[in-house]
C-alpha positions in Angstrom: 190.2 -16.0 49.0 187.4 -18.5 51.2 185.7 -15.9 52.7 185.7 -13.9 49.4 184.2 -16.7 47.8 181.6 -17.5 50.7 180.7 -13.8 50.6 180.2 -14.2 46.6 177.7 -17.2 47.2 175.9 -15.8 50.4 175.3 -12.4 48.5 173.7 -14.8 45.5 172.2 -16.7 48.1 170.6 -13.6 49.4 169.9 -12.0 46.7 167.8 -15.0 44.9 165.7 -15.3 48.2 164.7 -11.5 48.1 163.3 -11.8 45.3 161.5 -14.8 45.3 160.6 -15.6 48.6 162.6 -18.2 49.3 164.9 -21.0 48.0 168.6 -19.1 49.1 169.1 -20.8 51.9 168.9 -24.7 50.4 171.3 -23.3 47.7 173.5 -21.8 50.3 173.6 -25.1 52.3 174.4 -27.1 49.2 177.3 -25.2 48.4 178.3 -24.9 52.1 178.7 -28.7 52.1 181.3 -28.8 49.9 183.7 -26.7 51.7 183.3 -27.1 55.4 183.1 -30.0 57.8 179.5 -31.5 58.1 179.7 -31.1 61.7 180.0 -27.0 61.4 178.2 -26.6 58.0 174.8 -26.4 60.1 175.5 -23.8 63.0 177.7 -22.0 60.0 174.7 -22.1 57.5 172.0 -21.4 60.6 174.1 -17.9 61.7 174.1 -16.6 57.9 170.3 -17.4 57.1 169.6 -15.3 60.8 171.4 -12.2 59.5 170.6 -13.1 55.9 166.7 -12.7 57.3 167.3 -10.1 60.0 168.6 -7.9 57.8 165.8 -8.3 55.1 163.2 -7.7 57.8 164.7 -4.6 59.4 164.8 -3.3 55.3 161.3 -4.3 55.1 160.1 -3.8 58.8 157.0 -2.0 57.2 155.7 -4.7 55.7 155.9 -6.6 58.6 152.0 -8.0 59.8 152.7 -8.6 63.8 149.2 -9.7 64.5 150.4 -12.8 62.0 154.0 -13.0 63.1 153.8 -12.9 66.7 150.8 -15.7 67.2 152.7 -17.5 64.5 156.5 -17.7 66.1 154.9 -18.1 69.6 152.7 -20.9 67.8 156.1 -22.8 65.9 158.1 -22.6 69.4 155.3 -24.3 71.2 155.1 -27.2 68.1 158.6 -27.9 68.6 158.3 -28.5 72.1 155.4 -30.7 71.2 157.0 -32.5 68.9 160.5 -33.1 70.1 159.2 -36.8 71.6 158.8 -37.6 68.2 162.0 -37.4 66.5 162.9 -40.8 67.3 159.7 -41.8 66.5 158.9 -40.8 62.6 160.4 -41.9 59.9 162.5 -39.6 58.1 162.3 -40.8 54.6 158.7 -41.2 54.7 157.9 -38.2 56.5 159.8 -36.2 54.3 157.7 -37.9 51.1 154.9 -36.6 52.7 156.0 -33.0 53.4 157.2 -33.0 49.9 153.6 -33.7 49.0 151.9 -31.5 51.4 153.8 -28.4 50.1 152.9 -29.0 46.9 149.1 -29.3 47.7 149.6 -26.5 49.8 151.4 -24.6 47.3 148.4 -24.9 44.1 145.7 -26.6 45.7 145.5 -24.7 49.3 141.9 -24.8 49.7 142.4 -28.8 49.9 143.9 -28.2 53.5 142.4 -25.3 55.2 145.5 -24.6 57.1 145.7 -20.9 55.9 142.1 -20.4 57.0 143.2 -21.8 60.7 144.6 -19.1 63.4 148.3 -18.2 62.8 149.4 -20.1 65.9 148.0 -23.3 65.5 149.3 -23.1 61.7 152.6 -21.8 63.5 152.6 -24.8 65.8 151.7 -27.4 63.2 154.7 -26.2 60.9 156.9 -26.0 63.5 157.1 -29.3 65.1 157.0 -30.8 61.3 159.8 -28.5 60.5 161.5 -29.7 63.8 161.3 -33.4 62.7 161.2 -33.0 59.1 163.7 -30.3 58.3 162.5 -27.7 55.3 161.2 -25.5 57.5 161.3 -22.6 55.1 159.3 -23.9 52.6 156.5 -25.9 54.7 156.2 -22.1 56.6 156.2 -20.3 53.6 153.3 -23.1 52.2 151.5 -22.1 55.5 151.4 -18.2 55.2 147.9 -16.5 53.9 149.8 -15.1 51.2 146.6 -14.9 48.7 146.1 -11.2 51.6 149.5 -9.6 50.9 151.9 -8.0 48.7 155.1 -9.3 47.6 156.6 -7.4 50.2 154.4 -8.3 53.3 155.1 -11.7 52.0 159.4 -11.7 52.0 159.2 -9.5 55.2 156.7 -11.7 57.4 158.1 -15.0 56.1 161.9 -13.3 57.1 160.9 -12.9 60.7 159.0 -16.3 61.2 162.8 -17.6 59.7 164.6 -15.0 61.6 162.9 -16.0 65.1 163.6 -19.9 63.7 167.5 -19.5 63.1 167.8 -16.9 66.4 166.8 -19.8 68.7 169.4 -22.4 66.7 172.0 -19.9 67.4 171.2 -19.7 70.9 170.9 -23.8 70.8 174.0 -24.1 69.3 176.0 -21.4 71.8 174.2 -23.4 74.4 175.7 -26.8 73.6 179.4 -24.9 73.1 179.6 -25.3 69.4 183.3 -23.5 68.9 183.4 -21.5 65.5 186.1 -19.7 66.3 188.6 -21.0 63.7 185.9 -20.1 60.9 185.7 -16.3 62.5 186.9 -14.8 59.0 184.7 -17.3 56.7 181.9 -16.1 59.1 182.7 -12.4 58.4 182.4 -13.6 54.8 178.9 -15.1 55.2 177.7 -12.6 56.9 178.4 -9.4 54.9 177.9 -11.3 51.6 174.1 -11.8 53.1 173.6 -8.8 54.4 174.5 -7.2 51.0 172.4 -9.6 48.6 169.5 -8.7 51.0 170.0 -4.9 50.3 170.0 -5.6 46.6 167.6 -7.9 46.5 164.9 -5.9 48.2 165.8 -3.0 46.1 165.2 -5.2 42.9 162.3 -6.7 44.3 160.4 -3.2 44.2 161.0 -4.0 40.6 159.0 -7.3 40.6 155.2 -7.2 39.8 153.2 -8.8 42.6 151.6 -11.6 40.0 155.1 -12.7 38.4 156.7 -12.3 41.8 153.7 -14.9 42.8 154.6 -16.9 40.4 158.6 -17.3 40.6 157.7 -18.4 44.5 155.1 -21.1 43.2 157.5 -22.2 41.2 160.7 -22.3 43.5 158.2 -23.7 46.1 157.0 -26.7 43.3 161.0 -27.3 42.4 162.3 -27.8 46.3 158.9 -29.9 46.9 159.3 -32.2 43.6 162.8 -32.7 45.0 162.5 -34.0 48.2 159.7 -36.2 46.7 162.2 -37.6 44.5 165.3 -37.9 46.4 163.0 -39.8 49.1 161.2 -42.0 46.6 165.2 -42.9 45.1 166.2 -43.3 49.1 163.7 -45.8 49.3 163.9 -47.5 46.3 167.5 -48.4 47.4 166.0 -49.7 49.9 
């Protein structure tokens, strides 16, 4: 019945990032957490969100702008390899309070930054060694993207490669490093297929979506997952 139930929640998972931009993948994880180990949940969760956005940019490979995508991913590998001496460094709790509050100004004030109006691999580079440190990487890239110049479905398909490029170099990380999944081959399977078909369905129902409501269900996803890692830092730290 597990992988059943894993496909069930990845095809939800899927299905709600579709059609809305984002936001599966944190509600995937949450309810991945609660089943597996905490030492496999992340290369589990990190194989599923690559086929979960693979598949929804091969459906929507039309849509996809390389000139962005390509400067962009070249852009976030280069800011992780930046960044990587400061892991140690940053403080995660703070840092986090501030990414919270960057995607929100990002999100309905982006003029305030500039960082849309900056070439796609320097934006690429600055999200990408945050992301590295930071975590969310899916909503500070998607804060990041010009999205004011495309459609809804430019926007899903070029925000599902940067995050397909991201979660294709974790896999290979974590095969690297000898991560064993083996045991969880079938819950895998589950994963997998359940992605695969919310991404079918949700780009179908996404053709559905006007481009102004679809706008406004991702500003809104974008403002809920920013409001709560300001508030789930601010409560960290208040507990001192």
């Amino acid at each position: 019945m597990e992988p059943i139930y894993l496909a069930v929640i990845a095809f939800c998972s899927s299905l709600f990032t579709a059609c809305a931009g984002l936001g599966g993948g944190i509600l995937l994880l949450a309810m991945m957490l609660q089943i597996f180990p905490p030492n496999v949940v992340i290369p589990l969760h990190g194989i599923t969100q690559f086929f979960s956005n693979a598949s929804r940019a091969l459906l929507l490979r039309g849509f996809i702008a390389k000139d962005y995508v390509i400067p962009f991913t070249i852009g976030s590998f280069l800011g992780v390899v930046i960044f990587i001496p400061l892991i140690t460094i940053v403080d995660q709790v703070i840092g986090s309070l501030i990414l919270g509050i960057f995607i929100l100004v990002a999100t309905w004030r982006p003029t305030y930054l500039k960082l849309r109006s900056v070439h796609a691999t320097v934006s690429g580079a600055i999200t990408g060694g945050l992301g590295l440190i930071l975590g969310a990487i899916g909503p500070l890239a998607m804060s990041a993207h010009p999205k004011e110049n495309w459609i809804k479905e430019q926007i899903v398909a070029n925000h599902a490669t940067v995050m397909a490029c991201q979660h294709g170099l974790k896999v290979v990380a974590f095969s690297v490093i000898g991560i064993n999944l083996i045991e969880y081959s079938y819950e895998l399977i589950g994963l997998v297929l359940g992605a695969a078909a919310g991404t079918f369905v949700g780009t179908k129902l996404l053709k559905r979506i006007s481009d102004n409501r679809f706008r406004m269900l991702l500003n809104i996803v974008l403002t809920i997952l920013a409001i709560r890692m300001i508030y789930e830092n601010l409560a960290t730290l208040a507990l001192g």
